[in-house]
N, C-alpha and C positions, 0 to 999 in steps of 0.2 A: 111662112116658116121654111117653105119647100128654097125660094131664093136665098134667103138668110143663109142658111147649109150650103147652096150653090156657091155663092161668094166665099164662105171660109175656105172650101175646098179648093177652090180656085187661087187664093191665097197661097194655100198650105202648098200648091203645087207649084207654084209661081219662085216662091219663097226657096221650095227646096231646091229647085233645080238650080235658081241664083247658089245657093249653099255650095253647089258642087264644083264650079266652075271653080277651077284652078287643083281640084283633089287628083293627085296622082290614081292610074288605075291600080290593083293587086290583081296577083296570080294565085294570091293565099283564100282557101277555100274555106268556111266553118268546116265543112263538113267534110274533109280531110281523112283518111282513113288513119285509124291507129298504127304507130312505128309496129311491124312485124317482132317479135322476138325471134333473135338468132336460134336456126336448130342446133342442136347436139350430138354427141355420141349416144347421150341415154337417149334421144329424139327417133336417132335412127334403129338404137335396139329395138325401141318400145312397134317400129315400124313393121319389124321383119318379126316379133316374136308374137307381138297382139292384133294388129290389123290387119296385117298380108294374111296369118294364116287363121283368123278367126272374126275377122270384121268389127275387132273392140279398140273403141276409143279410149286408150287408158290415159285419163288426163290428172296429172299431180301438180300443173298449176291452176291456183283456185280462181273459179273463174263464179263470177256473178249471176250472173244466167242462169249455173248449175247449180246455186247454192242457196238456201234458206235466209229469207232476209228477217227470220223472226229472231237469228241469231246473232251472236258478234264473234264472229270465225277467224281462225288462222290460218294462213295458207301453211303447206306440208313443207316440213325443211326435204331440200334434194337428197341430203345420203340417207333419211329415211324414207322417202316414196322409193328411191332405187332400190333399196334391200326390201319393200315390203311388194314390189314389182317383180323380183326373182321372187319372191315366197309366196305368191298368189298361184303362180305359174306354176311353179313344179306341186303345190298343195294342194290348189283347187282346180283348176283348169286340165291341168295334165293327168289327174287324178279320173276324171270322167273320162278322158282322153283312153286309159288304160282300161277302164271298165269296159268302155260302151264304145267306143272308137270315136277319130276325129270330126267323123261328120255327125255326129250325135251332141258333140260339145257345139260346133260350128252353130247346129241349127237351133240351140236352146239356152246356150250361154247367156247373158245382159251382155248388151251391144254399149254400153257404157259405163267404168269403171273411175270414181271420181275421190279422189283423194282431199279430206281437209285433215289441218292440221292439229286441230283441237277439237273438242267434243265440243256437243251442242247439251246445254244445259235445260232442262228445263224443273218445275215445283218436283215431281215424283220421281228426278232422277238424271241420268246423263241420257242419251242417245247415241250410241255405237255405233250404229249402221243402219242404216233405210235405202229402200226398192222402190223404186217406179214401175207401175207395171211392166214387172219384167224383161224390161228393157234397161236400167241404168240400177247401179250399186254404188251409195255412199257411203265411203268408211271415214269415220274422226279419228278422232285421238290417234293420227298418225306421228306426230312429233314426243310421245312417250313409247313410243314402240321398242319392246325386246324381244328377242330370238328365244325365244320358248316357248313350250309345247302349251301351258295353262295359260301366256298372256295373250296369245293367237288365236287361242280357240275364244277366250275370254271374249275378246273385242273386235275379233274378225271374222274366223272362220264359222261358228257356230250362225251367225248372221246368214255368212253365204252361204252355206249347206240349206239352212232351214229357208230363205228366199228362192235356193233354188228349187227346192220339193215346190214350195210355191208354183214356180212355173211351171213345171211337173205336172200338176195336177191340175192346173187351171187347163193345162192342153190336152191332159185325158184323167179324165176326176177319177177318184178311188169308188170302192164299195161304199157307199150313204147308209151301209149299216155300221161302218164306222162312227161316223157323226151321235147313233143314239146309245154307244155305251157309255158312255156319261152324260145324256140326255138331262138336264136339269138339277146340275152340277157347277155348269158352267158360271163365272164371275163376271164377265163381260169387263166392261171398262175398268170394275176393281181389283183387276188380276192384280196390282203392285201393291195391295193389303196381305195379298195368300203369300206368308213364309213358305218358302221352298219344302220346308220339311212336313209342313201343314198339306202343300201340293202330294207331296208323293203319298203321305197315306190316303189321299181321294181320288189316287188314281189318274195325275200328272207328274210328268217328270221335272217340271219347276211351277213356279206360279204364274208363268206367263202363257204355256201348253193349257190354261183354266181357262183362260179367257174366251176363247169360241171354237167349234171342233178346227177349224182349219187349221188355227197358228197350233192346237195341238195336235195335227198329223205332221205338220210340218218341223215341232220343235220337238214331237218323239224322235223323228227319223232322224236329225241335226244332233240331239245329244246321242244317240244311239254312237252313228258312225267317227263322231270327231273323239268320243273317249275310247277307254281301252272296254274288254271283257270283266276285267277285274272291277272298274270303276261301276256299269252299268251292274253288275251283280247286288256290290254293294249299295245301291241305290234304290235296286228292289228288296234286298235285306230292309232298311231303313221307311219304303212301303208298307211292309208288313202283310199278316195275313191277309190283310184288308186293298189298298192299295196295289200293292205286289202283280196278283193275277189281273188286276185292270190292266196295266201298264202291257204286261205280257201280250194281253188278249190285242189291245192296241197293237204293237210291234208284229203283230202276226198279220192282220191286216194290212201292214205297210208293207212287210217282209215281200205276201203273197201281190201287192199292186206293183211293186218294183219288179218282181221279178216276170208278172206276166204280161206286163202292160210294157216295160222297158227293156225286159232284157237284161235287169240288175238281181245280183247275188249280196244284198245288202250285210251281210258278213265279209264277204270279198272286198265289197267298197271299203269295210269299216279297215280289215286287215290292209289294204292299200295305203288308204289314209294313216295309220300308223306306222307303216313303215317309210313311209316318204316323211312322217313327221322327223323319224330318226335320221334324215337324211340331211337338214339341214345345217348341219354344221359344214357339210361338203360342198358345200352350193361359193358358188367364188360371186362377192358381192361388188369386188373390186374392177372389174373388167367388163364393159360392155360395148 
């Protein structure tokens, strides 16, 4: 057997090389690198406003790599990742910028900002936005995007506030006597059965803050800061006797970890954020 094999091979070699005798050589390689895409104007803003001075990759074309292959994804049309690129900036980033100074945002920010253009579907729902350990920010539904204060917090901002407490805290954790006022309350995986309004009289501020104490320090402080005074009142109105002082007790506990662990006046933030919210109309989307 061992000769039988010896002989075909010797064949197959014999064979191919007759094969080749007269083949022109190429210079053309499989393995070629892909054609560059031409920079831009918005290439070079995105250069000098997000990665010179803050080390973030902001990328609004959809790249494969960064993207969920469980879905079937749009890439972001360009005049909406441009306008949702100025309203990150002066919203979220500049926002910390003003509280806590630049080298606070610099050192805690997600070092990757990744725009799709469509939401990711799944059986219980859409998905708006997802974090890598605190390192990368996906946001969808960028090609329905409007300029207002409820469809921003909706489907953007409420995300990046509540991932960034995330980060927050995983770099220096709150009090763990947080975690047990609602000690055996929590829904875990079922949080998208608890109606919001079901959540707040048990002492969350939606039904996804039920799910495990973390996402709920993180999605107290997120709806805290991104609504108004007015909204958050009404919200513990709608608590009730019961619900109400949970929530309070919660928010005091975060109030006290921001401001002694960071340096944050989480009313200050929240007042910031609202008035930058009001700011948007002035923002020039046209020129970069």
């Amino acid at each position: 057997m061992r000769k039988i094999a010896f002989y075909i091979i010797n064949l197959f070699v014999i064979g191919s090389l007759w094969s080749c005798q007269g083949d022109e050589p190429t210079t053309t390689s499989i393995f070629d690198e892909e054609e560059e895409v031409a920079e831009t104007e918005f290439d070079q803003w995105l250069l000098h406003n997000y990665t010179y001075p803050y080390n973030i990759a902001f990328k609004y074309r959809m790249e494969d790599i960064e993207s969920s292959m469980d879905y079937t994804l749009a890439p972001a049309e360009i005049d909406k990742a441009k306008k949702l690129a100025k309203i990150i900036k002066h919203l979220w980033i500049e926002t910390y910028d003003e509280i806590a100074g630049v080298n606070f945002t610099r050192a805690y920010i997600p070092k990757v900002i990744h725009l799709i253009g469509s939401a990711a579907y799944e059986d219980n729902g859409m998905i708006v936005g997802t974090a890598e350990g605190g390192t990368k920010v996906t946001l969808y539904y960028v090609n329905q995007l409007q300029i207002n204060t409820a469809f921003l917090n909706k489907y953007y901002f409420l995300t990046m506030h509540h991932e960034f407490a995330h980060i927050l805290h995983q770099t220096k954790n709150y009090d763990p006597e947080f975690d047990r006022i609602s000690e055996g309350s929590y829904t875990g995986g079922d949080w998208y059965n608890v109606a919001n309004t079901t959540a707040l009289r048990e002492g969350f501020v939606d039904g996804y803050a039920s799910s495990e104490p973390r996402e709920d320090f993180a999605e107290t402080l997120a709806v805290y800061i991104t609504n108004t005074a007015e909204f958050w009142q009404s919200q513990l109105d709608k608590a009730g006797e019961k619900g109400g002082p949970i929530i309070q007790e919660k928010m005091e506990y975060i109030r006290i970890y921001m401001a002694d662990t960071w340096g944050i006046d989480v009313d200050k933030l929240r007042e910031i954020i609202q008035r930058r919210s009001k700011e948007l109309d002035s923002l020039d989307f046209d020129n970069f």
